[in-house]
C-alpha positions as CSV (number, residue, x, y, z in Angstrom):
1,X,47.8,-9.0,111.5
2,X,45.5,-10.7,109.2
3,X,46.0,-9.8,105.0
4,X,43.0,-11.6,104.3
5,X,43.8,-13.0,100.7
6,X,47.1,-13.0,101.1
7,X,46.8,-15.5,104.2
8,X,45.0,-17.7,101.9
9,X,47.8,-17.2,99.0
10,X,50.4,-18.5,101.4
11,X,48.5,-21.1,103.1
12,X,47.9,-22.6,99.7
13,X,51.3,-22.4,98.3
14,X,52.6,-23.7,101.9
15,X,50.5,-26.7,101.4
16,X,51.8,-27.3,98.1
17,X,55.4,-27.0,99.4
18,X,54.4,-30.0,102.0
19,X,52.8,-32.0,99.0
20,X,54.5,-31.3,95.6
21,X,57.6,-29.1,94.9
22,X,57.2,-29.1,90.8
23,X,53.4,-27.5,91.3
24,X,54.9,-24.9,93.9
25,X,57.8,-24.0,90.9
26,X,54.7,-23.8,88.4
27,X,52.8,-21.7,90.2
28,X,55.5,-18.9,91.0
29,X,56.7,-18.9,87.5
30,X,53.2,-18.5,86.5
31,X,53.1,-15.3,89.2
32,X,56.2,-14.0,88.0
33,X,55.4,-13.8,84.5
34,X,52.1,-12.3,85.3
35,X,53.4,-9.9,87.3
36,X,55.9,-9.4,84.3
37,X,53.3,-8.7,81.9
38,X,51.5,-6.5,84.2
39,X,54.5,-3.9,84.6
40,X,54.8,-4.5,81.0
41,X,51.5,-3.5,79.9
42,X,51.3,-0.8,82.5
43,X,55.1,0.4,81.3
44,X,53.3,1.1,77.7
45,X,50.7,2.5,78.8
46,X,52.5,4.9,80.7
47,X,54.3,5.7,77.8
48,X,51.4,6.2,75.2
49,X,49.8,9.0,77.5
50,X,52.8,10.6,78.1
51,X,56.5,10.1,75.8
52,X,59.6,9.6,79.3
53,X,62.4,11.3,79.6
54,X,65.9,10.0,79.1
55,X,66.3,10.9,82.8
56,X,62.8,9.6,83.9
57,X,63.6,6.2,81.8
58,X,67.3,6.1,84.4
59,X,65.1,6.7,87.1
60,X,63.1,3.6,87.0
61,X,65.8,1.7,85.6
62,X,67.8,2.6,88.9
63,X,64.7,2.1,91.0
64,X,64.6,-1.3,89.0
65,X,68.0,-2.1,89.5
66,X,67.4,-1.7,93.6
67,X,64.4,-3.8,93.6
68,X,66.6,-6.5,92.0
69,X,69.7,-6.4,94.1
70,X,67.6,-6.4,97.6
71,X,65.8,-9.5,96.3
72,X,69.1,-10.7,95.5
73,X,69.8,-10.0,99.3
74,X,66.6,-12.2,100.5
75,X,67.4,-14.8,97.8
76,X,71.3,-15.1,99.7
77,X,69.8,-14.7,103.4
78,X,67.1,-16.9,103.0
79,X,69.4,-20.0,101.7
80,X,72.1,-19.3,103.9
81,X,69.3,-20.0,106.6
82,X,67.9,-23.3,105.4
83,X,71.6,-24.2,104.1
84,X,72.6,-23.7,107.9
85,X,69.6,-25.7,109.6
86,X,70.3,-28.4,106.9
87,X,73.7,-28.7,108.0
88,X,72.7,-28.5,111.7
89,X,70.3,-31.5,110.9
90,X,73.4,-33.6,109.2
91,X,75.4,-33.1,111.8
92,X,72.8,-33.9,115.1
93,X,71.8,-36.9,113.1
94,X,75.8,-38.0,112.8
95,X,76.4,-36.9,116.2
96,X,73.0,-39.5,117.6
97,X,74.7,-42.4,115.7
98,X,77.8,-42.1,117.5
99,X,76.1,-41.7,120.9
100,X,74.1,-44.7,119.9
101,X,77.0,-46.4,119.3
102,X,78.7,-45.7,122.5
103,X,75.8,-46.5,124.3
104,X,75.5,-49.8,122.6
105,X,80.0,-50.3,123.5
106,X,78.7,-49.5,127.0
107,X,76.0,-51.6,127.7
108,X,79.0,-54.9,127.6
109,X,79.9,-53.7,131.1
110,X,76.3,-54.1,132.7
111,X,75.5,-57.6,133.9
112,X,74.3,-60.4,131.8
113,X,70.8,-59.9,131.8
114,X,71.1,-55.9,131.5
115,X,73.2,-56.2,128.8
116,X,71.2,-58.4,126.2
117,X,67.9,-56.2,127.3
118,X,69.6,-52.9,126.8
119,X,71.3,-54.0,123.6
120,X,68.2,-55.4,122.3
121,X,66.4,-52.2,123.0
122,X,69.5,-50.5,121.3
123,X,68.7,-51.8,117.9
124,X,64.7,-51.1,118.0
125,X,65.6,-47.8,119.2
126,X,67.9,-47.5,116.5
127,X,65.7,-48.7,114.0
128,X,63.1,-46.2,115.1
129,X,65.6,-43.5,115.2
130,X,66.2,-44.0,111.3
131,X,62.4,-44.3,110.7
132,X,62.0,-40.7,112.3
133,X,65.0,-39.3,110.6
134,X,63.5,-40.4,107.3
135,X,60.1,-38.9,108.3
136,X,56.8,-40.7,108.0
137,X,53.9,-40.4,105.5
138,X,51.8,-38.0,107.5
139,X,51.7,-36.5,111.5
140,X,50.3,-39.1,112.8
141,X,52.9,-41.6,111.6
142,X,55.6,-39.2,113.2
143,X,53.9,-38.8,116.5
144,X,53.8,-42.5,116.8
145,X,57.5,-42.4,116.3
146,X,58.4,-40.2,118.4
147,X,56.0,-42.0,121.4
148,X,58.2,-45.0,120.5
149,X,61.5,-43.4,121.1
150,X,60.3,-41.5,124.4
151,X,59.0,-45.1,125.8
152,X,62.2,-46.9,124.7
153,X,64.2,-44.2,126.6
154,X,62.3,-44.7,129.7
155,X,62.6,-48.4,129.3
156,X,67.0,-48.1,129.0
157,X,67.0,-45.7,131.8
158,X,65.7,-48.1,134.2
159,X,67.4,-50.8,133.1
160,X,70.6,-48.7,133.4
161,X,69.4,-47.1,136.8
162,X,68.9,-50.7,138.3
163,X,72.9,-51.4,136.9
164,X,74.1,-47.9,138.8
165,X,72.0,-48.7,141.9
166,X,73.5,-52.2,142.3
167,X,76.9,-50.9,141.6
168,X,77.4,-47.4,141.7
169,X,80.8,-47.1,140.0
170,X,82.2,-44.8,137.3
171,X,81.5,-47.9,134.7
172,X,78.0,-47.6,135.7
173,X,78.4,-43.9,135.8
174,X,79.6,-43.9,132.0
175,X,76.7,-45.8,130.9
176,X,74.4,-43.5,132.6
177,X,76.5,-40.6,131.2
178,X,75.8,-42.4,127.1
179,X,72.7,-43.0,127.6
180,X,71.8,-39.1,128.7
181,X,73.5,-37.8,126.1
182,X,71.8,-40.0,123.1
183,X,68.5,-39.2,124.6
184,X,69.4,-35.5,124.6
185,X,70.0,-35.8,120.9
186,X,67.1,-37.7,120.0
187,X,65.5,-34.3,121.0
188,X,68.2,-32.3,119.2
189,X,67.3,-34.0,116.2
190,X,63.3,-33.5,116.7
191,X,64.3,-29.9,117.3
192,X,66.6,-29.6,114.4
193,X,63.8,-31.5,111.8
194,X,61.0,-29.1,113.1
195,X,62.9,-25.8,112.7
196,X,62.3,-23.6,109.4
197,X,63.0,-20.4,108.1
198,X,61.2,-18.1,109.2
199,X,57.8,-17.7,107.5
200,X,57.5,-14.5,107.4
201,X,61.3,-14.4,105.5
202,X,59.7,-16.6,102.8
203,X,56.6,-14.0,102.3
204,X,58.7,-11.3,102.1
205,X,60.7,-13.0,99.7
206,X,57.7,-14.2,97.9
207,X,56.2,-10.2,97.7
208,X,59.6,-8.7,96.7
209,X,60.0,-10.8,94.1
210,X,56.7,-10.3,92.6
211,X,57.3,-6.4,92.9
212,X,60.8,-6.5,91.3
213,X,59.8,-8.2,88.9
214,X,56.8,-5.7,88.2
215,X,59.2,-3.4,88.2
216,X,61.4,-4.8,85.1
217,X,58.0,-5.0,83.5
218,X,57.1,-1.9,83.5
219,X,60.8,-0.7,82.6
220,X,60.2,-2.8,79.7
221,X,57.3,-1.0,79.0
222,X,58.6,2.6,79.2
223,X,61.0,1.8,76.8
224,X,59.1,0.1,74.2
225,X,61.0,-3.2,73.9
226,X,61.6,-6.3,75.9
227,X,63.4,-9.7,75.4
228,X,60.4,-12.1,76.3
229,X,62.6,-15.3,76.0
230,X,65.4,-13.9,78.2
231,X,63.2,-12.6,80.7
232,X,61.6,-16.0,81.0
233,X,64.9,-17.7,81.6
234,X,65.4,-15.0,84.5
235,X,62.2,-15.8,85.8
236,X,62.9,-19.0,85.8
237,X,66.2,-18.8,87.3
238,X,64.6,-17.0,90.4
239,X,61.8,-19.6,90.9
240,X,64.2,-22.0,90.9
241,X,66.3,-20.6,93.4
242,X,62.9,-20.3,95.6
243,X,62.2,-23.1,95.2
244,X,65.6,-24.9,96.1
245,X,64.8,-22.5,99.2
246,X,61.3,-24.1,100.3
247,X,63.2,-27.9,99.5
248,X,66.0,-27.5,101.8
249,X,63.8,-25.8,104.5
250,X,61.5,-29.0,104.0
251,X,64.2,-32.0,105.1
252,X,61.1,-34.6,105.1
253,X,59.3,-33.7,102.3
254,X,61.3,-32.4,99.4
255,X,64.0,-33.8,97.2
256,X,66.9,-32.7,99.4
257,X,66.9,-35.3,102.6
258,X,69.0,-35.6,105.3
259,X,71.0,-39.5,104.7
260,X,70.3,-41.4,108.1
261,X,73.3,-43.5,106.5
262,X,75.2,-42.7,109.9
263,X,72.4,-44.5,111.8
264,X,72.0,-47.3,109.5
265,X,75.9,-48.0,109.8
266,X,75.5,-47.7,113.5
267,X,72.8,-50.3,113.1
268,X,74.8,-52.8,110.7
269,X,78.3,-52.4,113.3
270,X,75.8,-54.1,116.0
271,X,75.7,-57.1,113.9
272,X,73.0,-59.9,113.5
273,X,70.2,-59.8,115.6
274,X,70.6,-62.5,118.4
């Protein structure tokens, strides 16, 4: 379903979140504290046409107080999802080095020619492997990554297959078995770097906030007086909490990476290039 302006609200501040993190922070603070002043404004106005109640001013102020506490609730879900996929990414990317590593232990026990070729192949594949992990400057840079890795895979397995069909032993069998599983990570890892929260979380997140905080506003209003400076650092709070949100969810274009250090170590244990 299409919400027209909306759509081209959140496309905008999804591009932003691709390109720079400190204009996405500026631009929801600037939407929270209009949204502020709206209920604000609104609040008084209420009030001059008509003086509240005590029990109409607990009303809103427990309506408020509801608004607040779910967005707390998205504010908790939504990091506890892009904390979790972050995690997810650390570990595929430690659990790739070691199957790297084994692969590279492995390939000693194929013959003399197969071993320098697949070792060889090892390190650029390695070396690619860290280039992806640390993301490139644009799609088109990544795509070319990932063609690299899927044609260096092909190139091991046959080396590997021409080991096992010579001689099909469990040694051959092992390398076979190493070089499966770092492949199937390679693809864990695309997997892993390519899944987000869901957008539609990060809206609604987005929308409550704006409304909640609309809602203080105009709770402020009603009664007459509000704390401008505190109110700001509240604001401020929550943006940066949204914020810290969209960075996580973002593990190649924020501030908070995943280290390939477990890859480059993998890549320094194989020692100088021969």
């Amino acid at each position: 379903m299409s919400l027209g302006p909306l759509d081209l609200l959140f496309d905008f501040l999804r591009d932003l979140a691709d390109g720079n993190l400190h204009y996405l922070g500026l631009i929801i603070l600037a939407m929270m504290v209009a949204s502020l002043e709206a209920g604000f404004h609104i609040g008084r106005f209420a009030a001059t046409r008509r003086q509240p109640s005590d029990a109409e001013k607990s009303a809103v102020n427990f309506s408020t107080a509801g608004m607040v506490g779910l967005l707390a609730f998205l504010l908790g879900i939504s990091l506890s999802m892009a904390s979790g996929r972050f995690e997810q990414r650390r570990d595929s990317v430690l659990a790739e080095a070691n199957a790297i590593g084994t692969s590279w232990l492995r390939a000693e026990l194929a013959g003399a020619a197969e071993r320098d070729s697949l070792r060889r192949l090892l390190r650029e594949y390695t070396e690619v492997r860290i280039a992806a992990v640390r993301g490139g400057p644009d799609a088109a840079e990544e795509d070319r990554l990932n063609q690299r890795t899927n044609a260096l895979q092909t190139e091991m397995w046959r080396l590997a297959a021409g080991v096992a069909e010579r001689s099909p032993t469990p040694i051959s069998g092992l390398l076979l078995a190493s070089l499966n599983e770092t492949f199937d990570l390679a693809l864990t890892n695309r997997r892993n770097f390519t899944s987000h929260v869901p957008t539609y979380l990060i809206r609604l997140l987005l929308i409550v906030s704006i409304v909640a905080v609309g809602a203080v506003g105009y709770g402020f209003g009603i009664a007459g007086t509000r704390q401008f400076a505190v109110s700001l650092m509240l604001l401020a709070a929550w943006t940066l909490a949204i914020v810290l949100i969209v960075d996580v969810d973002r593990p190649q274009a924020g501030e908070v990476r995943v280290n390939p250090t477990p890859l480059i170590w993998t890549l320094q244990g194989f020692g100088p290039a021969r």
